[in-house]
Structure formats: structure tokens, C-alpha cells
C-alpha positions as CSV (number, residue, x, y, z in Angstrom):
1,X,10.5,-10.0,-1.4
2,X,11.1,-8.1,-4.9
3,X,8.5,-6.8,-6.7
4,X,8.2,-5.7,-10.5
5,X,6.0,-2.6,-12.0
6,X,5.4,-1.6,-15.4
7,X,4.3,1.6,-16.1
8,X,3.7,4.2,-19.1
9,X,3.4,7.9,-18.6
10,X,1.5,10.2,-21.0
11,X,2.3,13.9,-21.7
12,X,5.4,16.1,-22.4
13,X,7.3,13.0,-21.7
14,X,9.4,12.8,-25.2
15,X,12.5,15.6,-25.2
16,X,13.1,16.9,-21.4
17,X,15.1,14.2,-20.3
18,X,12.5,11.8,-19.0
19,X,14.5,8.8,-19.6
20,X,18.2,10.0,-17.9
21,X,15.6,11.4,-14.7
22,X,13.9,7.5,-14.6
23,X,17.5,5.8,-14.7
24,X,18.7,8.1,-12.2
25,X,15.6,7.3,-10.0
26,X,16.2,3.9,-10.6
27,X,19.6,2.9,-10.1
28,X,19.8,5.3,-6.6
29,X,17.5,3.2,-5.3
30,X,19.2,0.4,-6.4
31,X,16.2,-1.4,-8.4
32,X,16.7,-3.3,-11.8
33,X,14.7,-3.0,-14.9
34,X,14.5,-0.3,-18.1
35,X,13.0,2.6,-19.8
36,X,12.2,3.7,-23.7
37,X,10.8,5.9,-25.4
38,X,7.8,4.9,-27.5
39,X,6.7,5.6,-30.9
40,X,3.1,6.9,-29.4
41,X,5.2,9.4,-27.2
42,X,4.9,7.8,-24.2
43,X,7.9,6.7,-21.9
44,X,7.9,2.9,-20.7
45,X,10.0,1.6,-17.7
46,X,9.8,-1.8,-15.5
47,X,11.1,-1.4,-12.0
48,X,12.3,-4.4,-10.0
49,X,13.6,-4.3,-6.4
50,X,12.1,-3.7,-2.7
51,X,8.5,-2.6,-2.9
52,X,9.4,0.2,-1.2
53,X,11.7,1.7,-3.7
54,X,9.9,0.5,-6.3
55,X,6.9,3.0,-5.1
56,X,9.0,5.8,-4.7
57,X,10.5,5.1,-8.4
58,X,7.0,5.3,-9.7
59,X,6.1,8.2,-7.8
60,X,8.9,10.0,-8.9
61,X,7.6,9.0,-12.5
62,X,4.5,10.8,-11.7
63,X,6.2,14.3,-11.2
64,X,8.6,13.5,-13.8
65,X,12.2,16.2,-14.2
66,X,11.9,20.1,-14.9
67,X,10.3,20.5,-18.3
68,X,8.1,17.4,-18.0
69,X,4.9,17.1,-18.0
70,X,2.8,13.9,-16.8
71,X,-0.2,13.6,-17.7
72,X,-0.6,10.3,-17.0
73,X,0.9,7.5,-16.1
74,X,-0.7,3.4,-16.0
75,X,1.0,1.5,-13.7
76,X,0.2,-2.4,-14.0
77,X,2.1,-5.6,-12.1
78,X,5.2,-6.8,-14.6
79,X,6.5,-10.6,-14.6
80,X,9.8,-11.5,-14.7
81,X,9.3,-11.7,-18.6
82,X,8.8,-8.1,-18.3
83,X,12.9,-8.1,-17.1
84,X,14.5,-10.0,-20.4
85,X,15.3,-6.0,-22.6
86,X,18.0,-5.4,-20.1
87,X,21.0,-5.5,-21.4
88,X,23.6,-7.9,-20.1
89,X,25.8,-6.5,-17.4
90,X,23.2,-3.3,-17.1
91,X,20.7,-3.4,-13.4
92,X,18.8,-0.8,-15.5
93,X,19.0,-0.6,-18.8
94,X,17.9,3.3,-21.2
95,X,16.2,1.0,-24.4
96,X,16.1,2.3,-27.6
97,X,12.8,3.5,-28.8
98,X,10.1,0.6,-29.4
């Protein structure tokens, strides 16, 4: 059974390679979904896979890469709605900004 997070992460988030470190995380744990930047600074991703990875994605998101730093980050349930930004033929898609 699949399972689909949204989350948004606050602090030094913009700039140190947040996004690249959250599609790396991501894709070697073989889950679907995206990430952007957003105008407020934040970083946005939806993960979708085993609940299991899907954790460990998000708590990687918590530490973030060397330079980051997290804040916070909001983690809510996300819908299959949540899925329809990735791009066709991506599993996880780097958005542009939003």
C-alpha cells in the first residue's frame, strides 16, 4: 500500500541545493512525486511510494544537504491530486518555482 506526503520546509532552504538533495532522496528510494521552490522561500515536495521510504524521504527533508538549514518543515497527508505537476515520463519531477 502506497502512501502520499506533502510537506514544506522553512529556513535556509532557497540556494544550497535543497531541491537536487530531495530528488536524490527521492528517486533512490524509488518513490514518485516533486519539489519547487516557492516564492515565500520555502521548498515544497509530495512523496509517493512505500510508507517506509516515504518516512525516511521526509526525514531526510528534516536535516536537509550541507548548507541547509531547516527550520521547519509541515508535513500533511497528499491525495493523488497532489501527484498531477509531474511531468510526463518523470517518477519525480524538480518544478519550477510556484
Amino acid at each position: 500500500m502506497n502512501v502520499i506526503r506533502h510537506i514544506s520546509v522553512r529556513g535556509r532552504v532557497q540556494g544550497v541545493g535543497f531541491r537536487a538533495f530531495v530528488e536524490h532522496e527521492a528517486l533512490k528510494r524509488n518513490l514518485g512525486g516533486w519539489v519547487r521552490n516557492r516564492r515565500d522561500g520555502t521548498v515544497e515536495a509530495v512523496f509517493s511510494g512505500e510508507p517506509a521510504a516515504v518516512a525516511a524521504a521526509v526525514e531526510a527533508c528534516r536535516r536537509g544537504p550541507f548548507g541547509a538549514r531547516v527550520d521547519a518543515l509541515y508535513e500533511d497527508d497528499g491525495s493523488e491530486a497532489d501527484l498531477k505537476p509531474v511531468r510526463p515520463g518523470d517518477v519525480f519531477s524538480v518544478l519550477p518555482d510556484a
